[in-house]
Structures are given as C-alpha cells and as structure tokens.
VEXLO-155342 format. One record per residue (C-alpha): residue in three letters; z, y, x. Coordinates in Angstrom, 1 decimal. Example, Ala and Ser with C-alpha at 12.3 -4.5 7.8 and 13.67 -1.06 7.14 Angstrom:
2
PT res     c3     c2     c1
PT ALA    7.8   -4.5   12.3
PT SER    7.1   -1.1   13.7
//
This chain:
161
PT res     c3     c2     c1
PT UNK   40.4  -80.8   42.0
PT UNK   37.3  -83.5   42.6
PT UNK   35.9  -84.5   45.8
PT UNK   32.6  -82.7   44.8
PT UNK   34.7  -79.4   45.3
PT UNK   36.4  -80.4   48.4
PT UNK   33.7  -82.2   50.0
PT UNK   31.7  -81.3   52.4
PT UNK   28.0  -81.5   52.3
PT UNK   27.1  -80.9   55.3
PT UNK   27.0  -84.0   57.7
PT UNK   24.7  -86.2   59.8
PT UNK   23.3  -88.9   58.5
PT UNK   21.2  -91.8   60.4
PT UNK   19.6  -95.3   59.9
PT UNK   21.3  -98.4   61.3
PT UNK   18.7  -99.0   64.0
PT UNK   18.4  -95.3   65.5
PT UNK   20.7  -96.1   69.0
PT UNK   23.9  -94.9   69.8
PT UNK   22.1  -92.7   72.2
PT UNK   20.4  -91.0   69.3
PT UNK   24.0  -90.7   67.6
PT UNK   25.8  -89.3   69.7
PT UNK   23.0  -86.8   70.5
PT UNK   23.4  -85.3   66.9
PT UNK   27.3  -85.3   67.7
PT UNK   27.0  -82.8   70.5
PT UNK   24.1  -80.9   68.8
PT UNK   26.0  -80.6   65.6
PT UNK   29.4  -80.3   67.4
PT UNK   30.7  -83.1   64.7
PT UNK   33.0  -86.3   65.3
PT UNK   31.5  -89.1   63.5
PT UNK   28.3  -90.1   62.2
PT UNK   27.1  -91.8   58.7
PT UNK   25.1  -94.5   58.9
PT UNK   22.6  -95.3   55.5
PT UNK   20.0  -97.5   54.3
PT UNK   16.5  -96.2   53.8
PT UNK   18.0  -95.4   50.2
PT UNK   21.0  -93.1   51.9
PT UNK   23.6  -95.5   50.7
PT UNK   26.3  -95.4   53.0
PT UNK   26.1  -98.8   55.8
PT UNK   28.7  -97.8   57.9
PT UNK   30.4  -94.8   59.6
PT UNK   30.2  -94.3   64.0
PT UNK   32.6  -92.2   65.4
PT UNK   33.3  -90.2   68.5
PT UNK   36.1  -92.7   69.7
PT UNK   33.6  -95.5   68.9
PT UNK   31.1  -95.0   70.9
PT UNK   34.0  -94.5   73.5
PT UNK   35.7  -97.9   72.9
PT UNK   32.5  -99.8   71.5
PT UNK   29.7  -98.7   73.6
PT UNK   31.0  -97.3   77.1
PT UNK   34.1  -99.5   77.5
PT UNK   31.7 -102.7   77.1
PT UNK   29.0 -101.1   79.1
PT UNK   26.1 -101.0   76.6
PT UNK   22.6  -99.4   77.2
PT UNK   22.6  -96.0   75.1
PT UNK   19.3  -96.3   74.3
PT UNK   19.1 -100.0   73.0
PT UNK   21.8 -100.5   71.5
PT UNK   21.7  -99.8   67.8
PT UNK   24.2  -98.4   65.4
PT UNK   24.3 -101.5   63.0
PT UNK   25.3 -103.1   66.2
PT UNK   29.1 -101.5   66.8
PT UNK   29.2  -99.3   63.4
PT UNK   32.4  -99.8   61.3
PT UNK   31.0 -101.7   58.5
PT UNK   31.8 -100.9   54.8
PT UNK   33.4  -97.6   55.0
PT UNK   35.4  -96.1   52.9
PT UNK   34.0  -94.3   50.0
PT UNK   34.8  -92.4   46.7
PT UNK   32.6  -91.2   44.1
PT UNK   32.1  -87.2   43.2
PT UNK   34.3  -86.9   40.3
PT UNK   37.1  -89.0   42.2
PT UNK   40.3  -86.7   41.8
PT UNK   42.0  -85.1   44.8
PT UNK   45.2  -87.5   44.7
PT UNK   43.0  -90.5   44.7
PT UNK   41.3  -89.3   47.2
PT UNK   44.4  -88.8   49.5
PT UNK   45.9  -92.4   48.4
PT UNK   43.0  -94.1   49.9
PT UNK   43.2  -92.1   53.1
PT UNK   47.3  -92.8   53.1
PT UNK   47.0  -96.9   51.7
PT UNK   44.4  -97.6   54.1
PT UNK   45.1  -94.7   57.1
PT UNK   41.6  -93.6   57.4
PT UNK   41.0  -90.0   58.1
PT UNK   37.8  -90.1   56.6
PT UNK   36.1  -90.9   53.3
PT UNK   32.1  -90.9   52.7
PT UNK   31.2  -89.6   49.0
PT UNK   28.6  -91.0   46.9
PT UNK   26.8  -90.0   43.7
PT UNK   26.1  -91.9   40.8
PT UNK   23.6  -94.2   42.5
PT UNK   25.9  -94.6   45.4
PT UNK   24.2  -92.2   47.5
PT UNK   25.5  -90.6   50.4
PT UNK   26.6  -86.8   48.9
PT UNK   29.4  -85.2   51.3
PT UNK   32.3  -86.1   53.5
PT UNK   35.8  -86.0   52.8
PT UNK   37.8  -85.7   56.2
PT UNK   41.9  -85.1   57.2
PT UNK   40.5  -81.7   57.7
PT UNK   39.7  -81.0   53.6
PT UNK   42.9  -82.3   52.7
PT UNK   44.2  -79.7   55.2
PT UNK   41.8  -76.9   53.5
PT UNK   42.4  -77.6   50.2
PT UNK   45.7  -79.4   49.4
PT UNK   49.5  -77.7   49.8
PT UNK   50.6  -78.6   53.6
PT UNK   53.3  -81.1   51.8
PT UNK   50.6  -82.8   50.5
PT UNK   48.5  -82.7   53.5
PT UNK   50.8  -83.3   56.1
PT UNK   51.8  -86.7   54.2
PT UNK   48.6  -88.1   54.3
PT UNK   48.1  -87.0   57.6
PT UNK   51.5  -88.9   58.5
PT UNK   50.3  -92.0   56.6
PT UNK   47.5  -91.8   58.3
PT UNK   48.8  -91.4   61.9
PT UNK   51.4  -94.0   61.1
PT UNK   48.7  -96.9   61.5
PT UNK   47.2  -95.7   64.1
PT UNK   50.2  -95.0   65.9
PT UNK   50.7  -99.3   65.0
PT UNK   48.2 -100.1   66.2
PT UNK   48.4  -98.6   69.6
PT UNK   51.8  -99.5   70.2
PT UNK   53.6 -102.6   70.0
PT UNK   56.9 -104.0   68.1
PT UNK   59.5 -102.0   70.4
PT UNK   57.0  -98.8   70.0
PT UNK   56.5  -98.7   73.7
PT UNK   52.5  -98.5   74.8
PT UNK   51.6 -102.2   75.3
PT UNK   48.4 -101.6   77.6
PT UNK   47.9  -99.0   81.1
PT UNK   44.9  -98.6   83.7
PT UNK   46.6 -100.5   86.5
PT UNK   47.9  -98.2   89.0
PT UNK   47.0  -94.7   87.2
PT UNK   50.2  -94.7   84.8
PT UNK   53.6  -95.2   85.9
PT UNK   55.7  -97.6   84.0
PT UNK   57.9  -95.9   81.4
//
C-alpha cells in the first residue's frame, strides 16, 4: 500500500500569515486537530496543532488575532511523497515519534495527510499499535523525566505523588 491510498485528502490548509485566531477557527468548524500551513504555491511551511495553540499561543498569552501562524508553527514538518510505501511511512512516524505526516506530489505540493489514525484504518493492529507505541514513547520522554515521575505540577492543584 502507498500513501496516495491511505491518505487523506481532505484537510485544512492556510497561509503562514492568516493568525492563530483564523486557525483555530477552521479547527472547530472542521472538527479537525491540526492545521497545514503552505506557501502561496501549497508547499507544505509548517504544521499548527490543537496542543499548539494550547502551549504556544494561550500559555504565553498571545493576541489571537495578531499573532500569525509562521510565528509559533512547527517548522519543517514531516512529509512523504504519494508513492512512499506504507512501511516507510510508519518508520518515519516510529524513528521520529510524530503522529502525523503531510504528503506531497511531484512538485512538493501539499496532497493529503497521513495521521496515527490511517495507520489505525489501514494497517494490521500489530502494525499499528507499534507505531503508535513508538510514537507515544517520545512523548511520554519528553513529559517525564529520568525516574519517569512527572517533573512539572500547577502549584497547589496536584498533590505530590
């Protein structure tokens, strides 16, 4: 299998300086997660996610409306090409625990998504749930520290474990 069969094609796509207002506007209204952000060409720029806007934008107290997407997007995200096969695919998800892949034509051209979710869909649960746990396993990192205990609370909400 290719990622042009388990792609999908539908997905949101805006410019670098449309605001983080505008992005996560389209989130709600198209009940997605994460956002691609292209060039006037629709080559992939960077990728803004639910969690970023979170962490990036309301954590740090930006303006919604002026701050731009070129301003706290994840630059240079990771991408594949239509004919990439399904295993490579999931290697790059695993090697660099990213649950999310952009996929570009020829030209490098923004053509469909690749998410956890597809692997999921399309792949045997072995297969899926390995990437999935190679892709949890960094995250997991980098939220926890050496002894694997949470290294960060809101003073006085959570009670020491």
């Amino acid at each position: 299998m290719k990622a042009r069969e388990m792609m999908n094609a539908c997905f949101v796509e805006l410019g670098p300086t449309d605001s983080v207002y505008v992005a996560a506007r389209a989130m709600k209204d198209e009940r997605v997660g994460f956002v691609c952000v292209c060039d006037t060409n629709r080559r992939p720029l960077g990728i803004i996610t639910d969690r970023d806007l979170a962490m990036r934008v309301c954590a740090e107290e930006l303006p919604v409306r002026e701050t731009k997407l070129e301003e706290v997007m994840t630059r240079r995200p990771l991408v594949c090409r239509l004919d990439t096969a399904a295993s490579e695919v999931e290697a790059l998800m695993s090697n660099n625990g990213v649950a999310k892949i952009l996929v570009v034509d020829e030209e490098g051209r923004l053509a469909g998504t690749l998410t956890i979710a597809e692997i999921w869909h399309y792949e045997s649960p072995l297969t899926a749930a390995n990437v999935s746990r190679r892709v949890t396993e960094r995250q997991l990192r980098q939220q926890t520290g050496s002894s694997g205990q949470r290294v960060s609370r809101v003073p006085g909400r959570f009670p020491a474990s």
